[in-house]
N, C-alpha and C positions, 0 to 999 in steps of 0.2 A: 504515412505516419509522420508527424511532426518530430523535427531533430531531437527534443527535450524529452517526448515520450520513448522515440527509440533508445537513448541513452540510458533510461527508469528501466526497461525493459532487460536490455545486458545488463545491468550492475544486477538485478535481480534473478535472473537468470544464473549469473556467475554463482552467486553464492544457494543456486538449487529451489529458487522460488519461480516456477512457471506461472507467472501473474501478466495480465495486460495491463496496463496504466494508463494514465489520462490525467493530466490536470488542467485543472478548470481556472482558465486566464481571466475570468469573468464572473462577476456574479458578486452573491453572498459569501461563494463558497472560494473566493478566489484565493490561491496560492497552495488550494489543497490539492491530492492525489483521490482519484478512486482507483483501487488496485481488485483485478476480479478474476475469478474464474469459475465458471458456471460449476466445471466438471468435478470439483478439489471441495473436501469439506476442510471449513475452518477448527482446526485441533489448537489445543495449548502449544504445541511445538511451532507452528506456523505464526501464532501469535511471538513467542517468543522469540523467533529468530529475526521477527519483524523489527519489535523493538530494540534486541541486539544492534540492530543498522541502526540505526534512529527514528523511526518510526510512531508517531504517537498518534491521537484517537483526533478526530478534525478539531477538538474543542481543546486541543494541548494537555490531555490528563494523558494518562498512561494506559495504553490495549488492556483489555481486557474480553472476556469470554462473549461479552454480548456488544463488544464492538461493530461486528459483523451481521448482516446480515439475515439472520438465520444459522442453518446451517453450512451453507456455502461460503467461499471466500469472496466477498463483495462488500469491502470499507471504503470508508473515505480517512483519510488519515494529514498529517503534516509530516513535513521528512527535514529532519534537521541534520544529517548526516552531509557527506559527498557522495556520490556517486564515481569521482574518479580516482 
């Protein structure tokens, strides 16, 4: 795992979000996060604690319910916060 995703992973972690991360150094989509977990459905809570961090939707609006995926946790988001 690349040093920048391990780091997304604890800061995430810390604050009780079991998410894997990945951000996409390339692309269209570059400077974003996809944050996922197959097993985890995405609730309002999860949204909100997201955004709490700094967390917002890939296109800079604010999470929302159909951010995601579906029902499961699998965004792509931007992170304006720290992680340390």
């Amino acid at each position: 795992m690349l040093a920048h995703n391990r780091e997304m992973k604890i800061f995430l972690e810390s604050h009780g979000l079991k998410l894997m991360p990945k951000r996409f150094d390339t692309g269209s989509m570059r400077g974003t996060w996809r944050l996922y977990n197959l097993n985890l459905k995405y609730t309002p809570e999860i949204q909100e604690k997201l955004t709490g961090l700094g967390f917002t939707d890939w296109d800079g609006s604010s999470l929302d319910r159909h951010s995601s995926n579906g029902d499961i946790v699998s965004l792509c988001v931007q992170f304006k916060g720290e992680t340390s």
